[in-house]
C-alpha positions in Angstrom: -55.6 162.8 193.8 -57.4 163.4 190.3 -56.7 160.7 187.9 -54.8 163.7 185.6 -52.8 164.8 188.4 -51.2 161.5 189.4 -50.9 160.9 185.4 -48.5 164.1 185.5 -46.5 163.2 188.6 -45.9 159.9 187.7 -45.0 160.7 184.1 -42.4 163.5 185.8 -40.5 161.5 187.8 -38.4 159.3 184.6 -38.1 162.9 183.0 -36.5 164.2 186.2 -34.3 161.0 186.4 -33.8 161.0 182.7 -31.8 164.6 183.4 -30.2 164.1 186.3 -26.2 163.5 186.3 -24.8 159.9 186.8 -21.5 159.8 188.1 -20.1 156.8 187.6 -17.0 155.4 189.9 -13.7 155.2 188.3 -10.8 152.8 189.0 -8.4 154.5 191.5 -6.2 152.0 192.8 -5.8 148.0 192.7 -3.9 145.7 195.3 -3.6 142.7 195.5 -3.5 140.8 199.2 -1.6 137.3 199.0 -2.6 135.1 202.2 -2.6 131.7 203.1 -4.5 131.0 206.3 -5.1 127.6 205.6 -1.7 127.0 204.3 -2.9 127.5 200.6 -1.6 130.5 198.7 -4.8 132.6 198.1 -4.4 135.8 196.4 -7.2 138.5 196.3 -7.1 142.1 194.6 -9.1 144.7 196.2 -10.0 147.4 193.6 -10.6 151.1 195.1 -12.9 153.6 193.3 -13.0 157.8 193.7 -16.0 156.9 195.8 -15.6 157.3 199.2 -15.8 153.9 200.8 -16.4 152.1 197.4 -14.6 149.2 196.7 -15.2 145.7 195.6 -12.7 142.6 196.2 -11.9 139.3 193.5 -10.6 136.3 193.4 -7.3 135.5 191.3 -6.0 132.2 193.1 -4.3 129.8 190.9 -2.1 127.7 193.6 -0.2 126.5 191.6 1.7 129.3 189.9 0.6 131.7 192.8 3.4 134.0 192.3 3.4 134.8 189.2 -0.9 136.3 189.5 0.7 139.7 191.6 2.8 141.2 189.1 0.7 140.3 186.1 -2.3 142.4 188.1 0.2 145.6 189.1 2.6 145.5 186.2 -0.1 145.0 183.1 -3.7 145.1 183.7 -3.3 147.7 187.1 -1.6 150.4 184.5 -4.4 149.6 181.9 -7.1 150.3 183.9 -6.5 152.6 186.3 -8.9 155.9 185.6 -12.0 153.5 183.9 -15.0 153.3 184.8 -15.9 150.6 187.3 -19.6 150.0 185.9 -18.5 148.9 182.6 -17.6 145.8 183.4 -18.5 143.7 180.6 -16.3 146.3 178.6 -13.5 146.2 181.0 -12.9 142.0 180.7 -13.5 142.0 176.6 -10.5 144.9 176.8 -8.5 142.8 179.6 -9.0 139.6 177.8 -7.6 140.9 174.6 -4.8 143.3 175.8 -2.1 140.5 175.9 -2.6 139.0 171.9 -2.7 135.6 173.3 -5.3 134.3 175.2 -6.7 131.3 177.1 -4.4 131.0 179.9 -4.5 130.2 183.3 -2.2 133.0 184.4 -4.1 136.2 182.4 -7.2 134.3 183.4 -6.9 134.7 186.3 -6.0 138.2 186.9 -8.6 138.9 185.2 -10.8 137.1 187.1 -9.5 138.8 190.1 -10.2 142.4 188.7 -13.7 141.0 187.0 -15.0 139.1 190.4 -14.1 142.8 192.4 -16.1 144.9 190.0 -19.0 142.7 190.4 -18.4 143.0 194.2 -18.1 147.4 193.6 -21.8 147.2 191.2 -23.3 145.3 194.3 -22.1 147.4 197.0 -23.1 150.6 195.1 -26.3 149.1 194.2 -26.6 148.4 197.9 -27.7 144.6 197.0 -26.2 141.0 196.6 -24.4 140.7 193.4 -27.4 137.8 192.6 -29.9 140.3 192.3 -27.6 142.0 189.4 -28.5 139.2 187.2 -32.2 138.0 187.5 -32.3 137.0 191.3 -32.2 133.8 192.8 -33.9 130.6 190.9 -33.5 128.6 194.1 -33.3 129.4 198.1 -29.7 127.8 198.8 -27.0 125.7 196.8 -27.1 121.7 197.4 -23.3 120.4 197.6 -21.5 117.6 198.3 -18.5 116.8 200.2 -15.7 114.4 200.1 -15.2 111.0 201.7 -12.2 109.2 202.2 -10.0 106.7 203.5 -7.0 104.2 203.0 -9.3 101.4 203.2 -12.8 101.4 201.8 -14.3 100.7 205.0 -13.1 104.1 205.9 -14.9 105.9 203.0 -18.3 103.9 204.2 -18.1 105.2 207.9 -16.7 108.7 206.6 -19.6 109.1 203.8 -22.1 108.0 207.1 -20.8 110.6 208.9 -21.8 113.3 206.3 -25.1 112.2 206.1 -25.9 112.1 209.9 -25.3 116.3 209.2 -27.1 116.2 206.3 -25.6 115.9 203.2 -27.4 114.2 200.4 -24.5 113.7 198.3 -21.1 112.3 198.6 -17.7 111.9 196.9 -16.2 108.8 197.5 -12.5 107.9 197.0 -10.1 104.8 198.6 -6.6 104.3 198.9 -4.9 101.7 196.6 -3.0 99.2 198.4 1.0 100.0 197.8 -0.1 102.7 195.5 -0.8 106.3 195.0 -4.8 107.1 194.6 -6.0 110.6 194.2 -8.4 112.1 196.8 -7.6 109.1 199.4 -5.0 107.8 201.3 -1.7 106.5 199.8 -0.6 109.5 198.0 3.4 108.8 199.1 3.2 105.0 197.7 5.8 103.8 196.4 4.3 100.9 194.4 6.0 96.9 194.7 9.1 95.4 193.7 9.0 95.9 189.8 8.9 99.7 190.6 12.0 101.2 189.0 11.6 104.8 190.2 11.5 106.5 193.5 8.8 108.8 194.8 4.9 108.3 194.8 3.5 105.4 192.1 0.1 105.0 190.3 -1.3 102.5 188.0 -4.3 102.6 186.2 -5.9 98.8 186.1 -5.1 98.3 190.0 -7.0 101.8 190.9 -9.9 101.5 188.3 -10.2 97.5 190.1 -9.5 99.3 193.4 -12.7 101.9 192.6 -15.4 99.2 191.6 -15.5 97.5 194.3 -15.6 100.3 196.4 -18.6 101.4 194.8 -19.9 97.7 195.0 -19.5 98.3 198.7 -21.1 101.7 199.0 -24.2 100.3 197.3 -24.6 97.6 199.6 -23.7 99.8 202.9 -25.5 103.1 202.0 -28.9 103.2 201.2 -29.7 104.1 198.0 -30.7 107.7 198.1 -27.8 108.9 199.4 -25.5 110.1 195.5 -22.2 108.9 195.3 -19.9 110.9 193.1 -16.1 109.9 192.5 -13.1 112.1 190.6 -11.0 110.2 188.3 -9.2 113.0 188.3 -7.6 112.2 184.4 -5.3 109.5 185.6 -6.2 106.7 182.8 -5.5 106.1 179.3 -8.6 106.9 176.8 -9.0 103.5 176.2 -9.7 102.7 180.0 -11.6 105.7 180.2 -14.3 104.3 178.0 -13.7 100.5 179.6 -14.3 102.2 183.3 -17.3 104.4 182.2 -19.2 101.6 181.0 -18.4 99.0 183.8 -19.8 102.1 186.4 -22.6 102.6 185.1 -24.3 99.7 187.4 -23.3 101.6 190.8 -25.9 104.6 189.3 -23.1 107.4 190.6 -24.4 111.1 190.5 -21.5 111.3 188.4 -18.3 110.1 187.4 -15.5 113.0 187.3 -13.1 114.2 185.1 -12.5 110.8 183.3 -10.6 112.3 180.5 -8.1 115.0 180.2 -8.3 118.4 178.2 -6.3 116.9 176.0 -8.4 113.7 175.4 -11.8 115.0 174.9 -12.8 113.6 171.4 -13.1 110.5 173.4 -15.8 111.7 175.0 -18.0 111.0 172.1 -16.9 107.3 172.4 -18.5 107.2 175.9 -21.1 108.3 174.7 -22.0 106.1 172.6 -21.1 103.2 175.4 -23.1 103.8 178.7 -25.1 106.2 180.4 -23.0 107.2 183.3 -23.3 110.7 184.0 -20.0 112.4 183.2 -18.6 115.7 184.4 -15.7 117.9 183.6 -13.6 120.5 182.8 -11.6 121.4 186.2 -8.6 122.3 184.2 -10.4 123.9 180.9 -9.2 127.7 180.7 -10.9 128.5 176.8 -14.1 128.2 175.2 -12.7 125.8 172.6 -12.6 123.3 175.2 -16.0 123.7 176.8 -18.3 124.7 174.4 -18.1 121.2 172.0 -19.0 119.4 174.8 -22.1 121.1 175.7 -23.3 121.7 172.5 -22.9 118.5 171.6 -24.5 117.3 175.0 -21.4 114.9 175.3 -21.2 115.8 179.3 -24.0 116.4 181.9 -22.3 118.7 183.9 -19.6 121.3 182.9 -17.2 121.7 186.0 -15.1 125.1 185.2 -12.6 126.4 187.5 -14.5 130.0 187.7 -11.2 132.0 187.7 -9.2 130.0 185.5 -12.3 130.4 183.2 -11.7 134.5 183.6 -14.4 134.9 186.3 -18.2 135.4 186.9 -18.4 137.2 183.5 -17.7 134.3 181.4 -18.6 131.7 183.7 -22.3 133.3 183.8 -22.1 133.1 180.1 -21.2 129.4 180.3 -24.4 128.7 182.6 -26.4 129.9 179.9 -24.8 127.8 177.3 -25.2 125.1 179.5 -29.3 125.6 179.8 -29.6 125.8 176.3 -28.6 122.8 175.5 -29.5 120.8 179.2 -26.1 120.3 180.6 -25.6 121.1 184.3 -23.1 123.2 186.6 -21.3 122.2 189.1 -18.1 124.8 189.4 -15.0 123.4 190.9 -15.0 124.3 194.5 -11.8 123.4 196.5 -10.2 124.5 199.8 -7.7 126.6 197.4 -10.5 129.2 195.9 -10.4 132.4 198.6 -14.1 132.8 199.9 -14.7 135.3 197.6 -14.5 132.8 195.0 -16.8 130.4 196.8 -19.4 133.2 197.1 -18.6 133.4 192.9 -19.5 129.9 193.0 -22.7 130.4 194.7 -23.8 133.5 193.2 -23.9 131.2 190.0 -25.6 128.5 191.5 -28.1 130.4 192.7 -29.4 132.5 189.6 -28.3 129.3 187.1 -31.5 127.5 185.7 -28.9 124.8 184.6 -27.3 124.2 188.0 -26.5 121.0 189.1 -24.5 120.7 192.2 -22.1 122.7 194.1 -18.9 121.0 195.4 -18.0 122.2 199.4 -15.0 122.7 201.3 -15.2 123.6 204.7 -13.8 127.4 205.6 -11.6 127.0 209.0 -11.4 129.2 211.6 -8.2 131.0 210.2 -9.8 131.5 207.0 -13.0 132.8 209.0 -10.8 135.4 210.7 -9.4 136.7 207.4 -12.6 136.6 205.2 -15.5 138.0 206.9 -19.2 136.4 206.0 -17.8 133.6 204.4 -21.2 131.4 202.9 -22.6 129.5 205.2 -23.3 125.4 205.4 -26.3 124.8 207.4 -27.7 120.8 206.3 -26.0 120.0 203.3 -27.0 123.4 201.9 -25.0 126.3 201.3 -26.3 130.2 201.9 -24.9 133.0 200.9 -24.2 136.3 202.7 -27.3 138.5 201.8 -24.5 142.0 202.3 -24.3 144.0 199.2 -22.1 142.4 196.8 -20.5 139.1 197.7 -21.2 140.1 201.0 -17.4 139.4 202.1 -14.9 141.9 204.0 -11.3 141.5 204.1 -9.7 142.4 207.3 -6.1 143.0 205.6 -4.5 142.7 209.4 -5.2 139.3 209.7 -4.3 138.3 206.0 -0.9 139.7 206.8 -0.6 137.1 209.8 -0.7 134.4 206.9 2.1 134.8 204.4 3.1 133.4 201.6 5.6 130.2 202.3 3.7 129.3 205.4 1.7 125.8 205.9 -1.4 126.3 207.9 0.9 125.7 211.2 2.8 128.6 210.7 5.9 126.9 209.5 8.1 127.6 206.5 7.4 125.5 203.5 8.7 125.6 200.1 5.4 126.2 198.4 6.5 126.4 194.4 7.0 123.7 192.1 3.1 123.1 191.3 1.3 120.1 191.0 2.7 117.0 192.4 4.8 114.4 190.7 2.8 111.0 189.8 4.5 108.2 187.7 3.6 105.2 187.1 6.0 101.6 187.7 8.0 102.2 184.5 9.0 106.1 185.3 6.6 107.8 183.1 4.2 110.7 184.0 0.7 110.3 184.7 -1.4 113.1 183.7 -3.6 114.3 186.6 
């Protein structure tokens, strides 16, 4: 071919392109499948196009107020969107996001989250690719994670955080019970403290834990060799004061990093720890708004941000955070429980995977009942997770099975009254422990 004549035809084809009609899908229909296979309530919308076989599916689970994610979906934001285009999705959260007036919370968040997540999953399937190659491709090959040891007695955690390295995981969560006490993530959680208790039900004191806590990591550093990274999850149980007295006397065990120290409602302090030690700090688990996040990354007063992705809204946002987070060298590491559906999991990865700023991933194993409802789950292979490589999040629902899993089940089968939330923690004297 003459140098002229390939000159025309290749100068044709964007001309040709350039006229040709796009048709862009448009909302049709959005359900929302409620299932619980592993005796979590999990809830999942599946958005339809006017496509033929195009559809995309999003996470929405918020346990914890689980029924209330349904009718926010059908009777608000299904009405509202319904005949919009399913490309514009940038468009359709900003509109989502402010169609209520008051924003920020965990329930709208959600539901958005769940319609945001399945338009991602529709752009990927059309685009016949995984939704990672929609934002810049992958920075990395698989996500490194860590998983969570445990035990009543802190022997227990040793052998259990053994275990996980013998099949490869690098890094490790480490939690103990506290004798006669309740301890988060660890054995214990029905203690009802000693004699100068004066309520009833499960008991937790700060000094006793945090004492509890340091020499377990005293123990890990003498039992586990050194290259194997120890994280632990405070999990917002102390004062601010003790937050700042426990951050400092932790920095000798070198942890990974030390979890969720503060609550949202404390996080001024963080500049105060700061200022004290160099122990690595991560949080925000229970952030829902930007006003909580974004002072401590731009003020660099955490090393990893640790959103929720769906109470954060969804990928949308929570790509936006990643960014944030490069600019000013604070790392990811999204909150990645066994109550998140796999779609949400693959969220999580998805992030991890493009994010120059990512950090670590957190893992919780998918069991076989989960596996028969959520097709192509992401897969653990070494301490490493991989993602499907189908188009979009690479998950199928198989709606039959999530119907063998209702809501008010435990992972048995059996009725369980599921509401009420969170549980109830107080300390000796009756008062409520944050957590």
């Amino acid at each position: 071919m003459k140098r002229r004549d390939f000159f025309k035809l290749a100068t044709a084809i964007p001309f040709a392109a350039a006229g040709a009609t796009k048709v862009s899908p448009k909302i049709k229909d959005i359900q929302v499948i409620e299932t619980a296979p592993a005796g979590l309530r999990l809830t999942v919308v599946k958005i339809l196009t006017d496509q033929d076989g195009l559809y995309g599916y999003g996470d929405g689970t918020f346990t914890q107020r689980a029924d209330l994610i349904k009718p926010a979906i059908e009777h608000y934001l299904k009405p509202f969107l319904i005949g919009k285009q399913a490309d514009r999705i940038e468009d359709i959260w900003q509109s989502c996001y402010d169609s209520s007036y008051w924003k920020n919370g965990p329930i709208l968040n959600n539901a958005i989250s769940a319609i945001d997540q399945a338009l991602w999953d529709i752009k990927g399937r059309q685009a016949g690719v995984p939704v990672y190659e929609l934002v810049g491709g992958k920075t990395r090959e698989a996500v490194d994670t860590y998983t969570h040891a445990s035990g009543n007695e802190i022997q227990q955690t040793i052998d259990q955080a053994k275990g996980f390295m013998e099949k490869g995981f690098r890094n490790v969560r480490v939690q103990v019970g506290v004798p006669g006490y309740a301890a988060y993530g660890s054995g214990g959680a029905g203690a009802t403290g000693d004699k100068s208790t004066l309520v009833k039900g499960s008991v937790f004191e700060p000094i006793p834990y945090m004492r509890r806590a340091l020499k377990l990591f005293e123990e890990c550093r003498k039992q586990l060799p050194p290259e194997l990274e120890l994280l632990h999850d405070v999990h917002e149980r102390v004062t601010p004061n003790q937050a700042v007295q426990f951050a400092k006397e932790v920095e000798q065990f070198r942890l990974f990093y030390l979890e969720d120290v503060l609550s949202p409602e404390d996080i001024a302090y963080f500049r105060q720890i700061r200022t004290q030690c160099a122990t690595p700090i991560a949080m925000g688990e229970l952030f829902n708004s930007p006003h909580e996040w974004n002072p401590l990354i731009a003020e660099r007063l955490i090393d990893y941000i640790r959103v929720h992705v769906s109470q954060a809204g969804g990928f949308t946002p929570c790509r936006k955070i990643a960014i944030l987070a490069e600019a000013f060298g604070v790392k990811t590491a999204w909150h990645g429980p066994g109550d998140i559906s796999p779609i949400g999991h693959a969220a999580n990865v998805t992030l991890d995977l493009v994010s120059t700023s990512f950090g670590i991933q957190e893992y919780s194993a998918f069991n076989e009942k989960v596996q028969e409802v959520f097709h192509g789950c992401p897969a653990m292979k070494d301490g490493y997770l991989w993602i499907n490589e189908a188009p979009g999040w690479g998950i199928e629902v198989d709606e039959a099975a999530a119907k063998k899993y209702p809501f008010g089940t435990n992972e048995r089968g059996e009725r369980k009254d599921l509401n009420g939330g969170w549980g109830e923690v107080r300390k000796r004297d009756g008062s409520v422990i944050k957590q």
